[in-house]
C-alpha positions as CSV (number, residue, x, y, z in Angstrom):
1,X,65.1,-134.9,-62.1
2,X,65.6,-131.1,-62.8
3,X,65.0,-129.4,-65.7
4,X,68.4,-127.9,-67.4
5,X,68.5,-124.0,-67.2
6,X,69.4,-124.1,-71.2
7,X,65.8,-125.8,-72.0
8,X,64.5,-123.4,-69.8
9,X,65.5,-120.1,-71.8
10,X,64.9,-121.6,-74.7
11,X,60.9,-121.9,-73.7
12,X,60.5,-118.9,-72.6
13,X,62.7,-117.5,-75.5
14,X,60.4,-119.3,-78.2
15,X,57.3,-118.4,-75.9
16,X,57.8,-114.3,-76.2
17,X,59.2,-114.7,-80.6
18,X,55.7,-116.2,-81.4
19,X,54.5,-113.0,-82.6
20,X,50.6,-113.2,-82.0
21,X,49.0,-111.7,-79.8
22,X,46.9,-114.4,-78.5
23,X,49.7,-117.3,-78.2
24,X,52.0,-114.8,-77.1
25,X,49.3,-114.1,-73.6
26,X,49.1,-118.2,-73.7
27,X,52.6,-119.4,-73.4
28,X,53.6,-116.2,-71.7
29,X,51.5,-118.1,-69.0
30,X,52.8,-121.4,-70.0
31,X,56.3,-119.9,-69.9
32,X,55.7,-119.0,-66.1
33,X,54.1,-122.5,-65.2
34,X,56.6,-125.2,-66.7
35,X,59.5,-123.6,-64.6
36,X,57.9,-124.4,-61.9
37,X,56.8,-128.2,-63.5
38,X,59.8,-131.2,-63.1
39,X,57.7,-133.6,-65.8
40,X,60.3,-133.3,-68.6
41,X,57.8,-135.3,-70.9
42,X,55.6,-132.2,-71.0
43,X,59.2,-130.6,-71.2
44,X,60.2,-132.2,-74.2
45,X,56.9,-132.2,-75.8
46,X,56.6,-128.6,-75.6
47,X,60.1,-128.0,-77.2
48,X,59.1,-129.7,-80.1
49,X,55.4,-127.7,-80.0
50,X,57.6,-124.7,-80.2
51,X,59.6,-125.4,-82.9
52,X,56.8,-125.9,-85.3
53,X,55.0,-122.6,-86.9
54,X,53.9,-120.1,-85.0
55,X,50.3,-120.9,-87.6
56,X,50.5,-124.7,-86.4
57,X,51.1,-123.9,-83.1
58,X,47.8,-121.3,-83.1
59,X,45.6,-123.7,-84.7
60,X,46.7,-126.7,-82.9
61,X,45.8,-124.5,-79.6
62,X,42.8,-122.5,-80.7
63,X,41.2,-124.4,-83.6
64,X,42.1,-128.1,-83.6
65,X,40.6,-130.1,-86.3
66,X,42.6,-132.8,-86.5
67,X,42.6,-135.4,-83.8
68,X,46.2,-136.7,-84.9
69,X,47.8,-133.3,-84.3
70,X,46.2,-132.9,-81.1
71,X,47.6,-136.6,-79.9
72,X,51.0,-135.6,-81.0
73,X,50.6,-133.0,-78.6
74,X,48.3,-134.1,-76.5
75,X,50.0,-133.9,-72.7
76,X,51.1,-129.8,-73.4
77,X,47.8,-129.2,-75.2
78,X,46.0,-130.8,-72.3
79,X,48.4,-128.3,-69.8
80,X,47.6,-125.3,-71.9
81,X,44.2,-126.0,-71.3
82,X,44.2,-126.3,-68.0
83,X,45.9,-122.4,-67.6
């Protein structure tokens, strides 16, 4: 299954408008990776990571506290990690 070159743009769109320094080094990586990743659960999951607040998205990355958020996220924060 390939990955639609609309979804695409859009990820690295959101990736480069996060406006922080730190997430913006992060998902500039991530950016790069997931076009060359087929799994459109990690897709799909990280379309909805980046349509949350830049604020969420930093502490869910960099500062998780609560293990509910992290599950929600769990297969993208798990391939951030792995960068």
């Amino acid at each position: 299954m390939t990955i639609s070159e609309d979804k695409l743009k859009i990820i690295k769109y959101r990736s480069q408008t996060l406006g922080m320094r730190e997430l913006d080094v992060v998902f500039a990586k991530v950016a790069s990776s997931i076009s060359q990743n087929s799994d459109i659960v990690l897709i799909e999951e990280l379309l909805n990571l980046l349509k949350e607040e830049t604020q969420y998205i930093y502490s869910l990355i960099f500062n998780p506290i609560d293990p509910v958020e992290v599950k929600k996220y769990e297969n993208i924060y798990k391939f951030i990690k792995s960068l």
